[in-house]
C-alpha angles and dihedrals in degrees: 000000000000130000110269103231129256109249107243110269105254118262116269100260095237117253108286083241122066085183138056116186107185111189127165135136123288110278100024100095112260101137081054095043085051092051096049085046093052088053090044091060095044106080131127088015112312118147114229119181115202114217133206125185101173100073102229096120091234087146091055101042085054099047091046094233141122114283115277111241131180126351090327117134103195124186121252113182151338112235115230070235090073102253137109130234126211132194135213136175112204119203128195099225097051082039088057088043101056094040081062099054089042108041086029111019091232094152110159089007085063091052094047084060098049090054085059097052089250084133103045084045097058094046089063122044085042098051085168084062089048089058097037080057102041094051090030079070092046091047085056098050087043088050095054092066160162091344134116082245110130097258100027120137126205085211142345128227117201119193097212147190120308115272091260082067115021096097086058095047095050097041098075093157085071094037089064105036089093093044109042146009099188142336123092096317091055096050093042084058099045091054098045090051078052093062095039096056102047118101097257091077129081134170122222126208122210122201146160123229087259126117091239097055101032081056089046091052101049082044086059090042092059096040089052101050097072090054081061083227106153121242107218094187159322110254112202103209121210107005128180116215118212123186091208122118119240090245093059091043093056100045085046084053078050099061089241103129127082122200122192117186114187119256097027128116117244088252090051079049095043090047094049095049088052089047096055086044087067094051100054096046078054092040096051085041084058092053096040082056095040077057092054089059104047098055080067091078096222118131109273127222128171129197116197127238106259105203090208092069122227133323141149091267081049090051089055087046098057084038089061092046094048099053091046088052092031131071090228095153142068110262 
């Protein structure tokens, strides 16, 4: 008799949220952290594309791979989870190209005025149309999923502008309201607001324990809240976890504990307490901090300093962290 045959394992449910908007100053991470958070999506097959408007190829540098250019969406990785990561850098000009031959059917005459400078020109000088444009290329690769469609993403993860900029990036209404009242701009805007606002999208704000960055974030926190975009977490980057008590940490900023290693002369001793000193004061600043952000009421992760600096085995490491510490997945 033959082996009945084993029923087909269920589909994986697709991640609750279709968008991942990581914002954080510059410095604190948050290319890494959006790329961690890209690895960390993309498990038992799921297709995730990481996403970078700021032309800086930070996507490219981490993964260890040529620069991204045009419209392409390379592949990445393949996470030890079973899914695949692609990457796409998105530029403005080649964004504002491609809406005229769209929206106008400009074609060669689009790229004529590209060769003059016409399209550099206009980017600039209408930084609400660079955004409109930017986002308008992330709405598109959110609209085509989850599907088994070629192309199609479970979720998208956009590295995105720094915190002091992020609201105004983000708030394309806005963006447009000097520059259109209808007309294709306007609709483009309208629908990508649409998608923003849903509740499959979340922003992410990335931060270090320092007074800069942990302002910077509350600052984003406020801006954002009028644009009803919702705000999915506060991710403390490089952390270093220390098992002392406060009590032992502020006699130690005190100067009140003495360490003697043997072997050492009074001075080494004498060097290393101060040291250590040193430490803790930083140490009690960062939970006093922690404490900061936590009085926001957002949900709070924290992805530990890795000496060794990053790599595509770290990235797999502060995936791992993120989707113990994040809720990535449908319930």
């Amino acid at each position: 008799m033959s082996r009945a045959a084993r029923p087909a394992a269920p589909a994986a449910a697709p991640p609750r949220h279709g968008l991942h908007i990581v914002s954080g100053k510059g410095g604190t991470g948050k290319t890494t952290v959006a790329a961690a958070l890209a690895c960390a999506l993309a498990t038992e097959g799921r297709r995730v594309l990481l996403c970078e408007v700021e032309g800086r190829h930070g996507i490219s540098e981490l993964f260890g791979v040529p620069p991204l250019v045009g419209d392409e969406e390379r592949r990445l990785l393949r996470t030890p989870a079973g899914g695949v990561v692609h990457g796409l850098s998105i530029d403005a000009e080649d964004a504002l190209l491609e809406y005229l031959d769209t929206f106008y059917h400009l074609g060669l005459a689009g790229k004529a005025l590209d060769r003059f400078g016409a399209i550099d020109f206009a980017t600039s000088i209408a930084p609400g149309l660079r955004d409109v444009l930017l986002t308008g290329k992330v709405y598109e690769a959110v609209r085509r999923g989850p599907t088994h469609r070629p192309g199609a993403y479970d979720a998208v993860v956009l590295d995105a502008p720094p915190t002091g900029r992020i609201a105004q990036f983000l708030n394309v209404h806005e963006a447009v309201s000097g520059l259109a009242k209808m007309g294709p701009i306007r609709s483009q805007a309208d629908s990508i607001m649409t998608v923003l606002r849903a509740p499959t999208t979340v922003v992410h704000l990335v931060t270090l324990l320092e007074d800069m960055p942990v302002t910077e974030t509350e600052e984003a926190v406020t801006a954002l809240a009028p644009t009803r975009i919702t705000i999915g977490s506060v991710i403390e980057n490089m952390v270093t976890p220390t098992p002392l008590e406060p009590a032992v940490l502020e006699r130690a900023a005190r100067g009140e504990v003495e360490l003697a290693v043997p072997g050492w002369t009074e001075v080494q001793n004498a060097t290393l307490a101060a040291e250590f000193g040193v430490e803790a004061a930083r140490t009690l600043q960062h939970r006093e901090r922690h404490e900061r952000l936590t009085g926001l009421g957002l949900p709070l992760a924290a992805v530990t300093f890795d000496p060794a600096g990053i790599d595509e085995d770290a990235l797999v490491t502060i995936a791992a962290q993120l989707r113990d510490q994040l809720a990535l997945e449908a319930a």
